[in-house]
C-alpha positions in Angstrom: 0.0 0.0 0.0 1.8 3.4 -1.0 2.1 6.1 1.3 0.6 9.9 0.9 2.1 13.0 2.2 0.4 15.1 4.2 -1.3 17.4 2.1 0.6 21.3 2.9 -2.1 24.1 4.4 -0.9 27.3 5.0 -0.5 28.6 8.5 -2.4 31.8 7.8 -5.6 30.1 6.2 -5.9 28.0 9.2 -5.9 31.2 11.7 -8.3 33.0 9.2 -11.0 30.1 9.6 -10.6 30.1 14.1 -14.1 31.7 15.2 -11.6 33.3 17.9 -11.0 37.3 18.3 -6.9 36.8 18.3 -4.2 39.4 17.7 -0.3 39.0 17.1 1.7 41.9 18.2 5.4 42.2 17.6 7.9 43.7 21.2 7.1 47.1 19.5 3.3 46.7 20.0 2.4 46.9 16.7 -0.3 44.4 15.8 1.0 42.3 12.7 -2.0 39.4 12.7 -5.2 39.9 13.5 -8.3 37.1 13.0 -11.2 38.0 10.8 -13.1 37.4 14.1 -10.6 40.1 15.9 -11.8 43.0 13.1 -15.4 42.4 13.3 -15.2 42.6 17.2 -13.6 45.6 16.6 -15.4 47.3 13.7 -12.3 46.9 11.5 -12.2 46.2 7.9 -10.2 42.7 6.5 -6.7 43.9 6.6 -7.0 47.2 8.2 -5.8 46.1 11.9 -2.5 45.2 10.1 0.9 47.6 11.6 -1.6 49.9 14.3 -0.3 50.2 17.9 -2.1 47.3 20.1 -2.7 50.9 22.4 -5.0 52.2 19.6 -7.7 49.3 21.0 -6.7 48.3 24.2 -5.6 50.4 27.2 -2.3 51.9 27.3 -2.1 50.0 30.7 -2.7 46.6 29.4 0.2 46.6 26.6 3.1 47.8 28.6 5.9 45.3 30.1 5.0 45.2 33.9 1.9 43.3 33.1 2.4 39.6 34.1 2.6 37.3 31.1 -0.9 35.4 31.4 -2.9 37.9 33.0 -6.4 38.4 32.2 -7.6 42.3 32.1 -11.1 43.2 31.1 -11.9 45.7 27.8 -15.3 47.6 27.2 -15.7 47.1 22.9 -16.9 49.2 20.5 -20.5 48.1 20.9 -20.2 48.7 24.9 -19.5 44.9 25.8 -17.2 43.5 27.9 -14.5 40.8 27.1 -11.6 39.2 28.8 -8.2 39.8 27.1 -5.5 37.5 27.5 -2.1 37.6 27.1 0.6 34.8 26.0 4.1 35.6 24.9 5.7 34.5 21.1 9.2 33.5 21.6 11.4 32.4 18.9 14.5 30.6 19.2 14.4 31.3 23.0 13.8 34.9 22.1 10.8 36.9 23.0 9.4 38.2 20.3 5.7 39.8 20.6 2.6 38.9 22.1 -0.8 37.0 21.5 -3.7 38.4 23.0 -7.0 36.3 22.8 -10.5 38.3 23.4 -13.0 35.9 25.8 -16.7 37.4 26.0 -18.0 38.3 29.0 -21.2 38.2 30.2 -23.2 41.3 30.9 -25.0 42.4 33.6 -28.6 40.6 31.9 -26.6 37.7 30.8 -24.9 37.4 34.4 -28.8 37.8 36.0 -30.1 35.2 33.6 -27.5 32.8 34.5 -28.1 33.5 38.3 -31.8 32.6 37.6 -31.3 29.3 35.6 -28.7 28.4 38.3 -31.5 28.9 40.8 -34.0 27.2 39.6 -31.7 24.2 38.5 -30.9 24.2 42.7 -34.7 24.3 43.2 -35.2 21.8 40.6 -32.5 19.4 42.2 -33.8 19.9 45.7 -37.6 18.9 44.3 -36.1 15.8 42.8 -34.1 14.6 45.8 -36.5 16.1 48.3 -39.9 14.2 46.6 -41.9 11.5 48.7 -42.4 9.9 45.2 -39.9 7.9 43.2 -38.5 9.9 40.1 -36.9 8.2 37.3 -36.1 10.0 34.0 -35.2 8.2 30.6 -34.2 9.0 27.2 -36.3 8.6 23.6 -34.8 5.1 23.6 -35.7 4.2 27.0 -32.2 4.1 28.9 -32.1 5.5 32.5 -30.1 9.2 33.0 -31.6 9.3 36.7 -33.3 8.5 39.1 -33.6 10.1 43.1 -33.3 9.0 46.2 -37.2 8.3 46.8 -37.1 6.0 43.9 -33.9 4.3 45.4 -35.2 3.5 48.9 -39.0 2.3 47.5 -37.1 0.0 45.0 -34.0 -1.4 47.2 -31.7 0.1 44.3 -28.8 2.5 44.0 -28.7 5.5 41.1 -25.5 3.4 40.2 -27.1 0.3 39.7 -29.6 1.8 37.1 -28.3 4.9 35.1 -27.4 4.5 31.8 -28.8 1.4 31.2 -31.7 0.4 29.1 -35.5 -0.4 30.9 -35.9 -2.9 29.0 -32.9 -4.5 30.7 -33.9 -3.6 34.3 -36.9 -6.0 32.9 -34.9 -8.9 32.4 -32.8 -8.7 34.7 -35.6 -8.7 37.5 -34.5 -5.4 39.0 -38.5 -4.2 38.1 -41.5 -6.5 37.1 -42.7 -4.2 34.1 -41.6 -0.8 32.6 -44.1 2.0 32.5 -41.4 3.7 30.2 -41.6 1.0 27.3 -45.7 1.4 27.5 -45.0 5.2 27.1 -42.7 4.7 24.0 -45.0 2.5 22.5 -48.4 4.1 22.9 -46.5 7.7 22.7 -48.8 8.7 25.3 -49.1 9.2 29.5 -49.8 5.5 30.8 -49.9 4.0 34.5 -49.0 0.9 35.5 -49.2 -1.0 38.9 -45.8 -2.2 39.6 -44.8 -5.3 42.7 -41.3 -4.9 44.0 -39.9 -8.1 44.6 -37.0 -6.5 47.2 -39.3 -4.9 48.8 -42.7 -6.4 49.0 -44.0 -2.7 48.0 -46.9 -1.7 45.5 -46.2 0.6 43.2 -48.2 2.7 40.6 -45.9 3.8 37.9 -47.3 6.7 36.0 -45.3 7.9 32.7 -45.4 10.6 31.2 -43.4 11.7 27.8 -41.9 14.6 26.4 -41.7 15.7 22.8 -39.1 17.6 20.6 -40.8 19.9 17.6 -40.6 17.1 15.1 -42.5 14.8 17.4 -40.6 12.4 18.7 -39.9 11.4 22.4 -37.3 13.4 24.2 -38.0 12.3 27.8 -39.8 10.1 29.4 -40.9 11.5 33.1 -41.5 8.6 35.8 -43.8 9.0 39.1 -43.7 6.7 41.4 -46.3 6.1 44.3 -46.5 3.7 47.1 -50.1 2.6 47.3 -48.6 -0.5 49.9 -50.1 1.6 52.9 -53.1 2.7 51.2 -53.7 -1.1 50.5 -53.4 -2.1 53.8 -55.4 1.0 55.1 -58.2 -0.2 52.5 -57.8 -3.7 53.9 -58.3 -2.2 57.7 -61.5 -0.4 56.6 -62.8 -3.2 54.9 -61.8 -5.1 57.9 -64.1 -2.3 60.6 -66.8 -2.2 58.2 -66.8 -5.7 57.8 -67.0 -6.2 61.6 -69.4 -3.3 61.8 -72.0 -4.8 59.7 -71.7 -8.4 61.8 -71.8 -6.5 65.1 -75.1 -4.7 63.5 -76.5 -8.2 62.5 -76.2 -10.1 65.7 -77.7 -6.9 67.4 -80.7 -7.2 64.9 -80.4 -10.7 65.4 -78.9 -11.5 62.2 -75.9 -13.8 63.3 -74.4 -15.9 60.2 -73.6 -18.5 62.9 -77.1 -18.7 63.7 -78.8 -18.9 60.2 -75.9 -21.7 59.3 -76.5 -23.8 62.0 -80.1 -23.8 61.3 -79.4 -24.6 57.7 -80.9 -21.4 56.2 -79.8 -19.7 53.8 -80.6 -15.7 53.6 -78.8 -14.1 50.9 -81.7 -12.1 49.4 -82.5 -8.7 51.0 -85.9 -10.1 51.4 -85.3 -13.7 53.5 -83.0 -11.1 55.2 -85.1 -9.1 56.8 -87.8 -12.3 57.3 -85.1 -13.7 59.6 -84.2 -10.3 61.2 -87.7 -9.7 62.5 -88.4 -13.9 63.5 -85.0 -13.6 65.7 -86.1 -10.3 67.3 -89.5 -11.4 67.9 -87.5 -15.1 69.3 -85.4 -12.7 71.8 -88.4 -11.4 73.2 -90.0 -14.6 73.4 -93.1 -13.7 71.8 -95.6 -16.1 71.0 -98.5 -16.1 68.3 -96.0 -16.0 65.6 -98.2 -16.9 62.2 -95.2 -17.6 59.5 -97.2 -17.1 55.7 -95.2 -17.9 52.7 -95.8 -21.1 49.6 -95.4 -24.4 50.0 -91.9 -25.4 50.5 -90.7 -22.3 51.0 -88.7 -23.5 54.6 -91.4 -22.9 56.8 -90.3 -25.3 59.1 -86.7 -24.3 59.0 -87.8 -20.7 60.2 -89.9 -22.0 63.3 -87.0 -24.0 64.2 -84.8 -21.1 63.6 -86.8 -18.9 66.1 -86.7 -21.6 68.8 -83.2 -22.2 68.3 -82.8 -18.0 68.7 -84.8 -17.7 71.2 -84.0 -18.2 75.5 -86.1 -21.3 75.2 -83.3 -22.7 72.8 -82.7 -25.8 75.6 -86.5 -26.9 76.0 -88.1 -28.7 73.5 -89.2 -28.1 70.0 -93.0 -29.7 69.0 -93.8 -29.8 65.6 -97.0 -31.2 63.9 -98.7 -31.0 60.6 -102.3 -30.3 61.5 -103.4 -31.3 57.5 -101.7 -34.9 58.8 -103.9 -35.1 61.9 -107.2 -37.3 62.2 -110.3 -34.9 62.9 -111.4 -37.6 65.5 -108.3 -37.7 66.9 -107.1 -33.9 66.4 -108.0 -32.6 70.3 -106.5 -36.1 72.0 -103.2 -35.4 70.2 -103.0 -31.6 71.3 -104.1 -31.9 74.8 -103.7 -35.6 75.8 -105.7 -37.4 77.6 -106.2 -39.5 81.3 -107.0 -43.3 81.3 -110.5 -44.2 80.2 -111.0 -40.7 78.7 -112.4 -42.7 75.5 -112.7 -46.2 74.3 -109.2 -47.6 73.4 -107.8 -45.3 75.5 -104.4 -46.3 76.9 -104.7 -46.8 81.1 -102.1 -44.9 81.8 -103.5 -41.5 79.6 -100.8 -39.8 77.1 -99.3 -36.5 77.4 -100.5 -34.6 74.5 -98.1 -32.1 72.8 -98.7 -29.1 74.2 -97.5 -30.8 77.8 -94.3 -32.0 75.7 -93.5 -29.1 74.5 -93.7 -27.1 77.7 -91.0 -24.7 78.4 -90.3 -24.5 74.3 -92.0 -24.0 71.7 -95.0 -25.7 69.9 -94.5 -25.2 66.4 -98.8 -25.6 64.5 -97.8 -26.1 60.5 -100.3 -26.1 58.2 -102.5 -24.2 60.9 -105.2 -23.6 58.0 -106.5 -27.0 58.0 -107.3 -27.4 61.9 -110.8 -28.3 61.7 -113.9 -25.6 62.5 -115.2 -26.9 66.2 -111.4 -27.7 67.1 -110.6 -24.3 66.5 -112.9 -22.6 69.4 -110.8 -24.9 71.5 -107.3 -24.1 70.4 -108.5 -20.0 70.9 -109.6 -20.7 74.3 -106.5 -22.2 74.8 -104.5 -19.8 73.4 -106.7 -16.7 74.9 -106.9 -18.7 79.0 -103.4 -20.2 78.3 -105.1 -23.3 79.9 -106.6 -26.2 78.7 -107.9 -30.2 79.8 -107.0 -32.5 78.7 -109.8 -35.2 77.7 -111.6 -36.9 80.4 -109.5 -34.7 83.0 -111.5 -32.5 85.0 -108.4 -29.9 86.5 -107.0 -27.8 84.1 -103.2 -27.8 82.9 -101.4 -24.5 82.2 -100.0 -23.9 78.8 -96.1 -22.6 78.8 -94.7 -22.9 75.5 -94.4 -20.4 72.2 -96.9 -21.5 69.5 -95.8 -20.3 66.1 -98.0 -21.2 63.2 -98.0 -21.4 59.7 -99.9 -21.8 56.7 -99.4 -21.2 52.9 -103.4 -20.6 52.6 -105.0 -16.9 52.6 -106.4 -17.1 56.2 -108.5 -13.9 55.4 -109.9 -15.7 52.2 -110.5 -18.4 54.4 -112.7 -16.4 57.1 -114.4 -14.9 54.3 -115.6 -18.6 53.5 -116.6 -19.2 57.4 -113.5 -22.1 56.9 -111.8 -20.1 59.7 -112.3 -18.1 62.5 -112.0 -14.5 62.7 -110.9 -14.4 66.1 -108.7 -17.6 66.3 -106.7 -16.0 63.4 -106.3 -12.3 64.9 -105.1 -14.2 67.9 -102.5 -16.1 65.5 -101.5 -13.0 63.5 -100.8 -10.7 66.2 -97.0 -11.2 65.0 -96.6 -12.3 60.9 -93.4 -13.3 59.1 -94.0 -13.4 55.6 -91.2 -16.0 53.9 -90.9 -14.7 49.8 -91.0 -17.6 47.3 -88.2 -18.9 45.9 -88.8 -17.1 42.6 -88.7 -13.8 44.5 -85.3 -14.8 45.9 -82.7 -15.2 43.0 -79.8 -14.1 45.3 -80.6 -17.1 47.2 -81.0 -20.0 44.9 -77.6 -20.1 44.3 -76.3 -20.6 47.5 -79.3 -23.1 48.3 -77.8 -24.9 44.8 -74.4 -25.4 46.9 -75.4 -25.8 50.2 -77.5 -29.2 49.3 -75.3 -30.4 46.7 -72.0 -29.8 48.7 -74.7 -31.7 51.7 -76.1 -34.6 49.4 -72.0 -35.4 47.9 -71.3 -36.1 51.9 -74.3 -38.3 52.3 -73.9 -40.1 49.2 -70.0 -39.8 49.1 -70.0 -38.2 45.5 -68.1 -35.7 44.2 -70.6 -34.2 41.8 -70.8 -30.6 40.7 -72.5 -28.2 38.6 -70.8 -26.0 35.6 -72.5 -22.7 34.5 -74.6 -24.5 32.1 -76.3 -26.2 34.8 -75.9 -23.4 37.5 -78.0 -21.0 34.7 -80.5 -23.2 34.3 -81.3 -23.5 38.2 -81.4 -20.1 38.1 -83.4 -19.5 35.4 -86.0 -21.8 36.6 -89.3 -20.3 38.6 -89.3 -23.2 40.8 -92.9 -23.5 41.7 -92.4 -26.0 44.1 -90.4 -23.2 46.2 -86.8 -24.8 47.9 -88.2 -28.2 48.5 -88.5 -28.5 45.0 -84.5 -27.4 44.6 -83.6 -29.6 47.1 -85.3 -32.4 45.0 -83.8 -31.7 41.9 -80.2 -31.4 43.5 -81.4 -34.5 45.1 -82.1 -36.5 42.3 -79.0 -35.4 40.0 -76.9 -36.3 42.4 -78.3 -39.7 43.1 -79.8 -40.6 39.0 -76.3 -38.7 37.2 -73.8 -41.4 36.1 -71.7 -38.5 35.2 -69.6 -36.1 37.8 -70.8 -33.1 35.8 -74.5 -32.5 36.4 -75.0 -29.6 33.5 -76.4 -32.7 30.8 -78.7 -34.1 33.5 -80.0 -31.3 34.1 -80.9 -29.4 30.4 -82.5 -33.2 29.6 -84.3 -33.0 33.1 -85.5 -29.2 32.6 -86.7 -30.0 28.5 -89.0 -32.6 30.4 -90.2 -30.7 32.8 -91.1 -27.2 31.7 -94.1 -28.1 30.0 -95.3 -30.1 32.9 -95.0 -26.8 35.5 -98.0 -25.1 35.4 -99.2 -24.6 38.6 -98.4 -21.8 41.5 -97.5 -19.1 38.3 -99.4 -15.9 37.5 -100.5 -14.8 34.3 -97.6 -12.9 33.2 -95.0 -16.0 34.4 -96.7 -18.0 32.6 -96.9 -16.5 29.4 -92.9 -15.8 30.1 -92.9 -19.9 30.4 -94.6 -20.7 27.3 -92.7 -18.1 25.3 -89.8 -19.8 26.3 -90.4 -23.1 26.0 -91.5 -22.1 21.7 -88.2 -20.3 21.6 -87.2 -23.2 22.4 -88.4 -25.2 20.0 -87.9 -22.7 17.4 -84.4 -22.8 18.1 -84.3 -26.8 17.5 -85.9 -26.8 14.4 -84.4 -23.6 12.6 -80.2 -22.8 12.0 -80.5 -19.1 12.3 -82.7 -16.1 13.8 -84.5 -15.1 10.9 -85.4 -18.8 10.1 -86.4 -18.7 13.8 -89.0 -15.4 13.3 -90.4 -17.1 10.9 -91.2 -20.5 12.4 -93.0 -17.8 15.1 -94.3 -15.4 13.1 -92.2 -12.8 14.6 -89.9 -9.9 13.6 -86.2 -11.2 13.8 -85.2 -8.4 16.4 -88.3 -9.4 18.7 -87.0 -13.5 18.7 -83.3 -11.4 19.0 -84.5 -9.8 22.0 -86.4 -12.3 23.8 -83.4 -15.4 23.5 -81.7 -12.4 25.3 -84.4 -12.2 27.9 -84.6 -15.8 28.7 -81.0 -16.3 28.7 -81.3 -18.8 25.6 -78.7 -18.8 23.2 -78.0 -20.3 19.8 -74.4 -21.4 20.2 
């Protein structure tokens, strides 16, 4: 490879192209070089500078031979501005032979107040960064770290070191943070917050980004915030905590204790079964008796007259129950009062107790109270009114001492009106009422009801059976006429008849068999809802789209649209 000399450049062109106001001055003081930028500072034209007396432009003291070689003196210019003049000696061959003097500007007294101000507020701007409660970190366009403050270093067990100058994406991979609000910023170009967990510290972080643009557009900076929402979590927690303990003080002073309703095996999610069970516990507190519970068949009836004994101070004596539909008309009184030896033919010799002795000191529980017959209902007032009664074929009286709470899913007034029942026997009964809502009236309950008997019929049967959404919707879906004794059937029989460990076939075959057959218990506008259903239905199995479907009904195709949507039918 063959060598090239350097190519020769005049001395002179190279000081005519410095942007630096530079003279030469021989030992006479005569300026023999001066830059083009040296005779524009000084108003000079190219080449007139050349042989004048440095004195001519600078002060007589600063040219003369007792100032120090080095020294810096200051010159007012032409246009009234200051500069710093410098001076270095020329020496050739160990001789001294002039001087270069080098102009530096200075600033004025705007310049020098301007500077003062940015240097302030870069102090105030250092002591906001350092002095924040909130991490700070700020990154270039391209994502890589130029600092980050001492908030940020304590909240994420890091050091500036550690961090600065080195890419996000990194601090990613590396594990140093869990996710980068900076990359979301320089991809969305665009503020974004993310929650951030600190795995050195345990902390939660929200990570808000913010960029910066440059006039063309594109990210300059990217501004980090950091916020520790770890106490504000916890402080959530604690308030969640009191009101959480608030609410269960205010329920077992209303008499809504959880423990209570589970160990009676009642479920009350519904506002309405909630405040059923809030005023039978008060009334059990007080021990009030003449409690008539009104609600459908199967609606728990029984559970809630067990529920107020269990409640009540009478909790440890016993608990009578009889269905008065169940009882013999001939045999109604013997079985409520009892009877002594030879009261009747075929009477035992030694009497019987009837129930109102056994369930002295607790509480006698009348269901079906509706179909006590007429003439035994003057009886049961008088007892109820003297708190006495005899007992056949006795001739002394025994006193009374239980809580009688009755039920009935008949309209006792609708009754009275038909001279079934008596007036007064049923204000006596209805001085206190608990109405129980049907099950169709309680959709926040079913679902519960669904788990609490199947997760009770798997540990009886020792199955492991369960219900998926398909199965859990149509549960819910369904107006269970036969109230929660009907549900408990159902769950019942899946759990028992179902091969499989998945109940949601069983059920869609047992429900397509069914619905036609439910027609009792409904009102109109249910039933309408029923048959419209059950045609959707079949609409839906006979036709491949919605349109086919409207016209196999002789409906619009947003009507069928809107009604699959209202019975929670779909054509999946």
């Amino acid at each position: 490879m063959s060598e090239s000399n350097p190519v020769d450049i005049p001395f002179y062109s190279i000081l005519n192209h410095l942007d630096v106001a530079a003279l030469a001055a021989d030992s006479a003081g005569l300026i023999a070089y001066a830059t083009p930028c040296a005779e524009q500072t000084f108003g000079f034209d190219p080449g007139c500078m050349h042989g004048l007396p440095v004195t001519e432009i600078l002060p007589d003291t600063f040219f003369n031979h007792d100032m120090e070689t080095g020294q810096t003196a200051s010159v007012e210019l032409p246009d009234g501005t200051l500069n710093a003049v410098s001076r270095s000696p020329i020496v050739t061959n160990g001789e001294n032979v002039g001087s270069l003097l080098t102009l530096h500007p200075q600033p004025g007294p705007d310049q020098v107040e301007q500077s003062e101000t940015y240097r302030t507020l870069a102090e105030h701007m250092e002591a906001v960064f350092n002095a924040s409660s909130d991490g700070i970190w700020l990154t270039d366009g391209q994502g890589v770290v130029l600092n980050i403050n001492t908030a940020s270093e304590s909240l994420n067990s890091i050091t500036a070191d550690e961090v600065i100058g080195k890419p996000v994406a990194t601090l990613v991979e590396n594990g140093t943070i869990d996710r980068s609000a900076t990359l979301e910023v320089l991809r969305k170009k665009r503020r974004v917050s993310v929650l951030q967990e600190v795995a050195r510290t345990g902390r939660q972080l929200v990570v808000t980004g913010t960029p910066t643009f440059d006039d063309d557009g594109h990210i300059r900076l990217v501004v980090l915030n950091e916020r520790d929402i770890t106490d504000l979590n916890e402080m959530r927690t604690t308030l969640a905590q009191t009101r959480k303990a608030k609410e269960k003080a205010e329920a077992e002073l209303t008499g809504m204790s959880l423990m209570e309703l589970k160990k009676s095996h009642v479920v009350a999610e519904s506002p309405a079964m909630r405040k059923a069970m809030a005023t039978a516990q008060k009334l059990a507190q007080f021990e009030t008796s003449e409690i008539l519970l009104m609600g459908d068949s199967g609606t728990g009836k029984g559970l809630l007259a067990k529920f107020i004994h269990d409640t009540s101070p009478r909790r440890g004596k016993p608990f009578i129950q009889v269905n008065c539909a169940t009882l013999p008309e001939t045999l109604f009184e013997a079985e409520l009062f009892g009877y002594e030896k030879g009261a009747f033919t075929g009477a035992s010799e030694q009497g019987k107790s009837g129930l109102f002795e056994l369930a002295s000191g607790g509480t006698f529980f009348l269901d079906e109270v509706g179909e006590i017959p007429l003439d035994m209902q003057a009886k049961l007032l008088n007892c109820l009114d003297d708190h006495m009664y005899y007992p056949l074929g006795a001739s002394k009286p025994k006193r009374m001492d239980c809580i009688i709470v009755a039920a009935t899913n008949r309209d006792l007034e609708a009754q009275v009106r038909k001279q079934a029942f008596r007036r007064d026997l049923l204000y006596r009964l209805n001085t206190f009422t608990v109405r129980i809502p049907p099950l169709r009236k309680r959709p926040d309950d079913v679902f519960e009801l669904i788990n609490h008997y199947l997760k009770q019929f798997n540990a009886a049967f020792r199955t492991s059976k369960r219900i998926g959404p398909v199965g859990m919707k149509l549960l819910q879906s369904y107006p269970f006429p036969g109230n929660v004794r009907e549900l408990i059937g159902i769950i019942k029989k899946a759990v028992v008849i179902c091969e499989e460990d998945l109940l949601d076939d069983y059920l869609r075959d047992l429900f397509d068999h069914t619905e036609d057959a439910v027609t009792e218990n409904g009102t109109l506008p249910e039933e309408v809802a029923r048959l419209e259903r059950r045609m959707i239905r079949q609409a839906m199995e006979a036709c491949s789209n919605t349109r086919e479907m409207a016209g196999f009904l002789g409906i619009s195709q947003p009507t069928v649209v809107r009604k699959m949507q209202r019975y929670k039918l779909n054509n999946a």
